[in-house]
DSSP file (Angstrom, degrees, kcal/mol; ACC not computed):
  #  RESIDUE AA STRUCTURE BP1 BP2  ACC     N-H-->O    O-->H-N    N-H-->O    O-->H-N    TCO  KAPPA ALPHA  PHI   PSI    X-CA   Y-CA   Z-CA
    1    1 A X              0   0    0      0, 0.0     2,-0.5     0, 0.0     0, 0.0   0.000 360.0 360.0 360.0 124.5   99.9   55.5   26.4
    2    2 A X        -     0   0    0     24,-0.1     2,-0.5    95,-0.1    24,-0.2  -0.822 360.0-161.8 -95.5 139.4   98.0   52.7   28.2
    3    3 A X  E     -A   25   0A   0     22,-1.6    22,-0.9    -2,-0.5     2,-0.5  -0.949   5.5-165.3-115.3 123.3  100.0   49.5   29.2
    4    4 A X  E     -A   24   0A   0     -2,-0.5     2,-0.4   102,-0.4   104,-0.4  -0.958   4.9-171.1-105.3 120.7   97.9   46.3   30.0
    5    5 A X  E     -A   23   0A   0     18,-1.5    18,-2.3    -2,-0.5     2,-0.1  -0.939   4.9-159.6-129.5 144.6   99.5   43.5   31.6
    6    6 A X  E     +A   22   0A   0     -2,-0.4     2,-0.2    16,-0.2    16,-0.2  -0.477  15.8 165.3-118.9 145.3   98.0   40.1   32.1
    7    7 A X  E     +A   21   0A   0     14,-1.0    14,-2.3    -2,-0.1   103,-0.1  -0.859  41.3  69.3-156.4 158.9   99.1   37.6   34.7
    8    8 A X        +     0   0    0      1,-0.4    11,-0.4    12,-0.3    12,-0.1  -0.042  64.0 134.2 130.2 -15.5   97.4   34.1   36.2
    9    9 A X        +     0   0    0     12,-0.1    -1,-0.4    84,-0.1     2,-0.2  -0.252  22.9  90.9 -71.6 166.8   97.6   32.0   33.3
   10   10 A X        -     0   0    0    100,-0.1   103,-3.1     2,-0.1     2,-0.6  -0.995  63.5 -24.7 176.8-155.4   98.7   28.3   33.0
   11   11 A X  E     +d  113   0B   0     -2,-0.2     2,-0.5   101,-0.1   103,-0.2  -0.693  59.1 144.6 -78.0 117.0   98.3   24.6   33.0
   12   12 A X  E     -d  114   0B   0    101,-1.4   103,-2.4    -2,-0.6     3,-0.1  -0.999  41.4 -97.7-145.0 162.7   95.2   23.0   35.0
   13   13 A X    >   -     0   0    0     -2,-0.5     3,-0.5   101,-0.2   103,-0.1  -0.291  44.6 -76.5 -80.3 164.3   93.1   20.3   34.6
   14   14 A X  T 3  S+     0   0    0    101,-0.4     2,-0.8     1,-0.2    72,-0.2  -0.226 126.8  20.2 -53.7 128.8   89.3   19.6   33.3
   15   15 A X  B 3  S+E   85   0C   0     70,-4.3    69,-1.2    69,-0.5    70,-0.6  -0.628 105.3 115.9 120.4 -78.8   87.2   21.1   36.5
   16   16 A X    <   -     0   0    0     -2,-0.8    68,-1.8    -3,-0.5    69,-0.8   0.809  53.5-132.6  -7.7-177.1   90.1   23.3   37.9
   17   17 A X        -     0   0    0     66,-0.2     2,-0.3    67,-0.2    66,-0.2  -0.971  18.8-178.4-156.0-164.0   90.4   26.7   38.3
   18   18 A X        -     0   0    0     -2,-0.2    64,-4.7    62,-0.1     2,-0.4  -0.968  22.8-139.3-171.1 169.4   92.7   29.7   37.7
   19   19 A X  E     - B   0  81A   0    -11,-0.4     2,-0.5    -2,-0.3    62,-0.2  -0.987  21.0-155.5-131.0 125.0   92.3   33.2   38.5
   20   20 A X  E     - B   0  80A   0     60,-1.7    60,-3.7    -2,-0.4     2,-0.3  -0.878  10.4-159.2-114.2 129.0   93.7   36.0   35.3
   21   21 A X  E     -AB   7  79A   0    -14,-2.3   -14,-1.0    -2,-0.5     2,-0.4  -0.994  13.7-162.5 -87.2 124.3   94.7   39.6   36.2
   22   22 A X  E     -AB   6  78A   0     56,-1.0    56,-1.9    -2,-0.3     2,-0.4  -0.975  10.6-165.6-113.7 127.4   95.0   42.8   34.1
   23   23 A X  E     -AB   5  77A   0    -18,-2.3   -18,-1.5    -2,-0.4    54,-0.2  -0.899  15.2-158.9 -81.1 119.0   97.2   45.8   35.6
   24   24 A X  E     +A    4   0A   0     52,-4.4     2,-0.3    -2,-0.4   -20,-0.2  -0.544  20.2 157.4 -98.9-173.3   96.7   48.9   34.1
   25   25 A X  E     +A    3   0A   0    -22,-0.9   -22,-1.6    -2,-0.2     3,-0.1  -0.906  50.7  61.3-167.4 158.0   98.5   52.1   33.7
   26   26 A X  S    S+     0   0    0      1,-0.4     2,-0.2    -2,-0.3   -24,-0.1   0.007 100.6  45.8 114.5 -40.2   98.8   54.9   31.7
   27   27 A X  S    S-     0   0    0    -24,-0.1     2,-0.9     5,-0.0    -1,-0.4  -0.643  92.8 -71.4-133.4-171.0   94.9   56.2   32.1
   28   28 A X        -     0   0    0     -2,-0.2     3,-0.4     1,-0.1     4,-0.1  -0.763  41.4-169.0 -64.1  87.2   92.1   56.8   34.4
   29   29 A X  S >  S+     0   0    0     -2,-0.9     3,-3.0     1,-0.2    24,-0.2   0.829  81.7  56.5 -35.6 -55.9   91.0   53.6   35.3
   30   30 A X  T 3  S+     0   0    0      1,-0.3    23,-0.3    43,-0.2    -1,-0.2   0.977 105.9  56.9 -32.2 -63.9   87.9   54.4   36.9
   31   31 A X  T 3  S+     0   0    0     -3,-0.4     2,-0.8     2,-0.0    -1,-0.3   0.422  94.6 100.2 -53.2   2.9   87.0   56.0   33.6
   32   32 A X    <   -     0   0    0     -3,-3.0     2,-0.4    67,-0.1    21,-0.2  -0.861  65.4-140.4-117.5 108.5   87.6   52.7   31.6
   33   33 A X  E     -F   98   0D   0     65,-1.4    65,-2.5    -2,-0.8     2,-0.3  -0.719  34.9-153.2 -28.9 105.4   85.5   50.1   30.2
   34   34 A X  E     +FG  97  51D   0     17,-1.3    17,-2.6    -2,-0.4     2,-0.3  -0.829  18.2 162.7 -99.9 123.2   87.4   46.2   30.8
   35   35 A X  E     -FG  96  50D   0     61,-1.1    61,-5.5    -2,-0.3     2,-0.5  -0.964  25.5-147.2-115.9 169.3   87.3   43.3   29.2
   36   36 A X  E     +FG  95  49D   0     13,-2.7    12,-2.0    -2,-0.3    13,-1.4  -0.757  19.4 173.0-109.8 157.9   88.7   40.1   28.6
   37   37 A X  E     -FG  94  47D   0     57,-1.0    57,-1.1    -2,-0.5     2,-0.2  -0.822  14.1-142.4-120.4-176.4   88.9   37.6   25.4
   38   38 A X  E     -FG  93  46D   0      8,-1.2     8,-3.2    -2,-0.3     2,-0.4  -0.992   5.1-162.0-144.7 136.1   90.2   34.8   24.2
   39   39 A X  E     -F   92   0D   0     53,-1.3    53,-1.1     6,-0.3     6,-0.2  -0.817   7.1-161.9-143.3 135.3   91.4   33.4   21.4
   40   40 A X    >   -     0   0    0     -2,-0.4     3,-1.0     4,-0.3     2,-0.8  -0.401  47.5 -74.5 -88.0 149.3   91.9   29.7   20.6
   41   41 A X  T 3  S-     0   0    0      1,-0.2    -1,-0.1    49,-0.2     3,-0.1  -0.238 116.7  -0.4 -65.0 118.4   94.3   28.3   17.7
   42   42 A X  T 3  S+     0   0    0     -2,-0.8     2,-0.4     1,-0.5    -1,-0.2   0.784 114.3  99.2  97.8  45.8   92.5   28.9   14.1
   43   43 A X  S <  S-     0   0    0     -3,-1.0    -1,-0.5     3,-0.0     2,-0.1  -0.990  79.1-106.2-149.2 154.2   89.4   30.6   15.6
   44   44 A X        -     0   0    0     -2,-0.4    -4,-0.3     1,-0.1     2,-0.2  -0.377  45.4 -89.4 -73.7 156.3   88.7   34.5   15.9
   45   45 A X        -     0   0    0     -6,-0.2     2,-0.4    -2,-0.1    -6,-0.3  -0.524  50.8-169.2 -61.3 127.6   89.0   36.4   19.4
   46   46 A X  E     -G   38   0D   0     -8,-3.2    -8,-1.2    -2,-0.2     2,-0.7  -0.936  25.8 -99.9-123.1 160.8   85.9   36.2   20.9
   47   47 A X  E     +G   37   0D   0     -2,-0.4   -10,-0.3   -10,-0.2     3,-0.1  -0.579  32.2 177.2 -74.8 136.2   84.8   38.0   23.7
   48   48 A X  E     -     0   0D   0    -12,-2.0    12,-2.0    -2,-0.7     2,-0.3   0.860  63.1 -14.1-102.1 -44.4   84.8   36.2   27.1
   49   49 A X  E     -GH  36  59D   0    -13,-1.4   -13,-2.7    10,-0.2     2,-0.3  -0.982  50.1-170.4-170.4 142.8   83.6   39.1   29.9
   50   50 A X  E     -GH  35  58D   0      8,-1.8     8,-1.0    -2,-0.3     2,-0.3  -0.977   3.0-168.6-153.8 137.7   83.1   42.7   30.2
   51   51 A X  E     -G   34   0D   0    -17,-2.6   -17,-1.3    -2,-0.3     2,-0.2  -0.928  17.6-138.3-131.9 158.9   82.4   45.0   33.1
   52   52 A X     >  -     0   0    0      4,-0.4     2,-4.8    -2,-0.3     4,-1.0  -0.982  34.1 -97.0-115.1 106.3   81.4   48.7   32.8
   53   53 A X  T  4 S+     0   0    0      1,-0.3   -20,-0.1   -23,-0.3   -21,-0.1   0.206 130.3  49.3 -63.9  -8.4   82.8   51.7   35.0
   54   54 A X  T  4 S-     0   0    0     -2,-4.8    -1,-0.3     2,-0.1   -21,-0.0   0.131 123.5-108.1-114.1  33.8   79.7   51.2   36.9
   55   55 A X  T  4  +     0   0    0      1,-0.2     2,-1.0    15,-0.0    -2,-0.2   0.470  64.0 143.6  56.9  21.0   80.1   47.4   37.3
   56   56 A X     <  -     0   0    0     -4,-1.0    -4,-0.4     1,-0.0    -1,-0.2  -0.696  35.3-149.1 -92.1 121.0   77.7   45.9   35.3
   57   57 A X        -     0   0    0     -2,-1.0     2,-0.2    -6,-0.2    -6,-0.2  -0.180  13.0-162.8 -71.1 163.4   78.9   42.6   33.6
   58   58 A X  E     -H   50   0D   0     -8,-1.0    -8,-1.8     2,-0.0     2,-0.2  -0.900   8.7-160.9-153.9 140.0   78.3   40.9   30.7
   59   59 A X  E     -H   49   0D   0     -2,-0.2     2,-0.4   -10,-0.2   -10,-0.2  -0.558  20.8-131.3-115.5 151.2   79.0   37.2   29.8
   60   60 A X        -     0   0    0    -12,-2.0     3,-0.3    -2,-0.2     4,-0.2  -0.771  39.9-114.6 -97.5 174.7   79.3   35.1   26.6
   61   61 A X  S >  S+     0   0    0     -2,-0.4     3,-0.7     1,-0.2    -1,-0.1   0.845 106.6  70.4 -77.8 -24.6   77.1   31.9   27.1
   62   62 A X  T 3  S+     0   0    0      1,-0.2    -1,-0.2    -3,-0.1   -14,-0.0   0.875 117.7  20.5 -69.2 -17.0   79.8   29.3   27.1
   63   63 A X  T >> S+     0   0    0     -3,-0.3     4,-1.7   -15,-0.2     3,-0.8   0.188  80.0 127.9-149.5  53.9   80.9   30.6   30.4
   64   64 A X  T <4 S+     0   0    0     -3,-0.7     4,-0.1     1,-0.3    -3,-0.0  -0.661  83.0  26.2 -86.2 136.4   78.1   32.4   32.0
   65   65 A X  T 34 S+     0   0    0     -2,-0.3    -1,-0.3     2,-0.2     3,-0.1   0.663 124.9  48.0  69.6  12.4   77.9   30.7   35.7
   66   66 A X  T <4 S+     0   0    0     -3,-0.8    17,-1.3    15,-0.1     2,-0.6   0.288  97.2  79.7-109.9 -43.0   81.5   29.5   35.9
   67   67 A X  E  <  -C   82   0A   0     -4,-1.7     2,-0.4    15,-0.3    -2,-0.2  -0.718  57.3-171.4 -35.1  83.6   83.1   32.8   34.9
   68   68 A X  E     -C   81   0A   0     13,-2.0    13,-2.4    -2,-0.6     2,-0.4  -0.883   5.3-176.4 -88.2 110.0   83.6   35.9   37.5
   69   69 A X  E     +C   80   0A   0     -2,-0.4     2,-0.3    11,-0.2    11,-0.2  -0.871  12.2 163.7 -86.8 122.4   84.8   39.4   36.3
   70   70 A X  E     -C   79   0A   0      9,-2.3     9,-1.7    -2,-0.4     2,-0.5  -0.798  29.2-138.1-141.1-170.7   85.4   41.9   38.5
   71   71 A X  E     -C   78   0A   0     -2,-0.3     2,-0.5     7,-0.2     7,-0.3  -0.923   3.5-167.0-139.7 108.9   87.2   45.6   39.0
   72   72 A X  E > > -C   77   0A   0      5,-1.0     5,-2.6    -2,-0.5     3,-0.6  -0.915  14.7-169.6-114.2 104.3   89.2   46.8   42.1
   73   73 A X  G > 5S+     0   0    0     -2,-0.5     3,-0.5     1,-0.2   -43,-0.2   0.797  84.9  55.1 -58.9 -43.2   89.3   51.0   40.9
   74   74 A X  G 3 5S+     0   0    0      1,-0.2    -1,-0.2     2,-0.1    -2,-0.0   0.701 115.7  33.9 -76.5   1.4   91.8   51.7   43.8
   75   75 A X  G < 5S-     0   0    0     -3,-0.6    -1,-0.2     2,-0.2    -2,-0.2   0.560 104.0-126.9-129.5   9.3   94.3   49.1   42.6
   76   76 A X  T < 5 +     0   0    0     -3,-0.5   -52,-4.4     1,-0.2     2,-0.4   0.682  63.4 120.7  20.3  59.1   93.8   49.4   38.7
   77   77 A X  E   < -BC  23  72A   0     -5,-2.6    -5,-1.0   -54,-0.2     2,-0.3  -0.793  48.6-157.1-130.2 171.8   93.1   46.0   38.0
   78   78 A X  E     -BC  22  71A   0    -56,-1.9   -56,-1.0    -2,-0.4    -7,-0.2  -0.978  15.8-163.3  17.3  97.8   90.6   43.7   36.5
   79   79 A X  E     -BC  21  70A   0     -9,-1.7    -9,-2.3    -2,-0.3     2,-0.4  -0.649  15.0-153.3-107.7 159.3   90.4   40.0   37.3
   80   80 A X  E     -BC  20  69A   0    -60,-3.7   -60,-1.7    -2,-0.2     2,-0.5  -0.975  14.6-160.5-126.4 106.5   88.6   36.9   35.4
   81   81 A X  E     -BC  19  68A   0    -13,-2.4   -13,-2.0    -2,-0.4     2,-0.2  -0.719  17.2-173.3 -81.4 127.5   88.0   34.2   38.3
   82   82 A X  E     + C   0  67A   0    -64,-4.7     3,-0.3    -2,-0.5   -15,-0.3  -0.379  11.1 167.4-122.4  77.7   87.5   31.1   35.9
   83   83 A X        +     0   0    0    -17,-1.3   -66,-0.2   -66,-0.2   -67,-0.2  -0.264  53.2  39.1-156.0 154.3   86.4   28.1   37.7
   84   84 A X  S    S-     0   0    0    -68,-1.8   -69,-0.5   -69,-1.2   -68,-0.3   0.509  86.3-164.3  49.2  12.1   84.8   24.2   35.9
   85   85 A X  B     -E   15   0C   0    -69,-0.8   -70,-4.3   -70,-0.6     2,-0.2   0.069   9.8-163.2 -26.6 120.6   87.5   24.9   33.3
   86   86 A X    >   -     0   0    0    -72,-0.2     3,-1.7    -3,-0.1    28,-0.3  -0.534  29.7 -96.4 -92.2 161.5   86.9   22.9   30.4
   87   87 A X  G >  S+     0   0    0      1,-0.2     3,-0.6    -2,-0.2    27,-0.3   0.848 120.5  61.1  -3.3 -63.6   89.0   21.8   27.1
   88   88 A X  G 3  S+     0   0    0      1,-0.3    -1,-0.2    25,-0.1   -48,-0.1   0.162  83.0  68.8 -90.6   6.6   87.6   24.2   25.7
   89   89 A X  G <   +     0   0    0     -3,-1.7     2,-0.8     2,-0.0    -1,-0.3   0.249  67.5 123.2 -90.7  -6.7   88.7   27.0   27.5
   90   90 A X    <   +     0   0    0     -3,-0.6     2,-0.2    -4,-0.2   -49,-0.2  -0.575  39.9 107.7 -73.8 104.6   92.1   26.6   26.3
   91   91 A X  E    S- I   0 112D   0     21,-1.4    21,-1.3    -2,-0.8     2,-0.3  -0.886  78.5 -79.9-173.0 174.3   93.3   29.8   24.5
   92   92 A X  E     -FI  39 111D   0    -53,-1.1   -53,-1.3    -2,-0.2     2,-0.6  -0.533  50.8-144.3-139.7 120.9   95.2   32.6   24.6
   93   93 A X  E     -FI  38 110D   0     17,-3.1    17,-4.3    -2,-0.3     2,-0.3  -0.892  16.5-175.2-117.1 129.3   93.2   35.7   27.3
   94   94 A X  E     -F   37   0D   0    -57,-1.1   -57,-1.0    -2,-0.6     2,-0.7  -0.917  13.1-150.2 -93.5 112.1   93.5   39.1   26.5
   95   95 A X  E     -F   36   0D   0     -2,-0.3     2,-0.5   -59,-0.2   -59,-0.2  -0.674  18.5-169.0 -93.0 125.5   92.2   42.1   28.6
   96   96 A X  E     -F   35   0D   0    -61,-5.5   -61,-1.1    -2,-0.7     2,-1.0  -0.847  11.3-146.8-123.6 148.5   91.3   45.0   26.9
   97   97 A X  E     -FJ  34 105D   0      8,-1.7     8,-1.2    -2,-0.5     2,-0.6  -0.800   2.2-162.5-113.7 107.7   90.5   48.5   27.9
   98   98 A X  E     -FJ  33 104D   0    -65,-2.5   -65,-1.4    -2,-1.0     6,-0.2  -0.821  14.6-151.4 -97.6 128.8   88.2   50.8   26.4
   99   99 A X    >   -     0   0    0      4,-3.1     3,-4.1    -2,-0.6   -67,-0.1  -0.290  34.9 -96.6 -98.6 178.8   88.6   54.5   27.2
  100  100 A X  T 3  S+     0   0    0      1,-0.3    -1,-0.1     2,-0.1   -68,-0.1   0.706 118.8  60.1 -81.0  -4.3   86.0   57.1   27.2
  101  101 A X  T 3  S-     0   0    0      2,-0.2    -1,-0.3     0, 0.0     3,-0.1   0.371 115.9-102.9 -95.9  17.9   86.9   57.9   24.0
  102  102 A X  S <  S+     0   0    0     -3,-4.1     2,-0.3     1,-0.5    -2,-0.1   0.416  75.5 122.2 108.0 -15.2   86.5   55.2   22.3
  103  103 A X        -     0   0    0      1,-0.0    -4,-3.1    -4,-0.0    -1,-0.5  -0.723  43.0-144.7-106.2 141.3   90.0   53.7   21.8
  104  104 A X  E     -J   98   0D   0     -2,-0.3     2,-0.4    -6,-0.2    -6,-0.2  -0.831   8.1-161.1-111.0 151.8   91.1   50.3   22.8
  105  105 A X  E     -J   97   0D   0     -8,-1.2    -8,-1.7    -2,-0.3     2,-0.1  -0.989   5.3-139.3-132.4 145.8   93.7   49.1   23.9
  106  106 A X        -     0   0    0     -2,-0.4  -102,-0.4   -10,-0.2     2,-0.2  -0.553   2.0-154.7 -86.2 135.2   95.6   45.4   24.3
  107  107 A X        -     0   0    0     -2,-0.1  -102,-0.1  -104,-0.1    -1,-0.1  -0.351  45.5 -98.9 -89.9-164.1   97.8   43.4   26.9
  108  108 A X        -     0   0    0   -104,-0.4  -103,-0.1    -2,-0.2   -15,-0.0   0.585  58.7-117.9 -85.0 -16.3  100.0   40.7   25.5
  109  109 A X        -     0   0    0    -14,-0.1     2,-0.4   -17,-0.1   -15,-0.2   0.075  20.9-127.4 102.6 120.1   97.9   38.0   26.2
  110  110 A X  E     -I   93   0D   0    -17,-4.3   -17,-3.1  -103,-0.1     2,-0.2  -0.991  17.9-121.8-135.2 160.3   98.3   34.9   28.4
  111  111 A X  E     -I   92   0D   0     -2,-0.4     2,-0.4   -19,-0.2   -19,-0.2  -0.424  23.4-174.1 -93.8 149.4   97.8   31.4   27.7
  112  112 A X  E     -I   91   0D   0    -21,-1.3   -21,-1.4  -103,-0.2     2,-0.4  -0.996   7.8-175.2-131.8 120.0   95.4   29.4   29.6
  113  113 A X  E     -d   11   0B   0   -103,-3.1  -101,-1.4    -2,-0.4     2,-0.6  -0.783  11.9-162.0-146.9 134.3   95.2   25.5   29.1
  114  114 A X  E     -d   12   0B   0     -2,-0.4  -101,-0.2   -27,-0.3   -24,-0.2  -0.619  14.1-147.7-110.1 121.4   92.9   23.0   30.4
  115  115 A X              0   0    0   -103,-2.4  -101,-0.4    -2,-0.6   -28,-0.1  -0.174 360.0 360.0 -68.1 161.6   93.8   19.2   30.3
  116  116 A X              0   0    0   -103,-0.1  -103,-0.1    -2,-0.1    -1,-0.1   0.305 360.0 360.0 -57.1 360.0   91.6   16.5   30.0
């Protein structure tokens, strides 16, 4: 059984920043595919960032160049450095793990919301 848990959301303002962490547990990390979403109210999860067990990222375009993901293997975590936070960044971030077999898995989610 893998267990995700997310921590770093909250309130900040237009500009800000905030920094998101996923712990894992339960697998081989190393071995694991990462990413995060989001989803905003009355919109689908979309993907936000994803790194691959050999660190190569990938971004969606609304926050490629403000948006850092990265992977520390010895401490089994995954962080989203998010930084110019907009409006529109306000949604609910999930980190998800894909293992090498193909199954994903879910944290709970935390909310992230950016003021005006």
């Amino acid at each position: 059984q893998v267990q995700l848990v997310e921590s770093g959301g909250g309130l900040v303002q237009s500009g800000g920043s905030l920094r998101l962490s996923c712990a894992a547990f339960g697998s081989v990390f190393s071995r694991n595919g990462m990413g995060w979403y989001r989803q905003a109210p009355g919109k689908q999860r979309e993907l936000v960032a994803s790194i691959t067990t050999g660190g190569s990222t990938n971004y969606a375009d609304s926050v490629k160049g403000r948006f850092t993901i990265s992977r520390d293997n010895a401490k089994n975590t995954v962080s989203l450095q998010m930084n110019s936070l907009k409006p529109e960044d306000t949604a609910v971030y999930y980190c998800r793990a894909t293992l090498p077999y193909g199954a994903n898995y879910w944290g709970q989610g935390t909310q992230v919301t950016v003021s005006e």
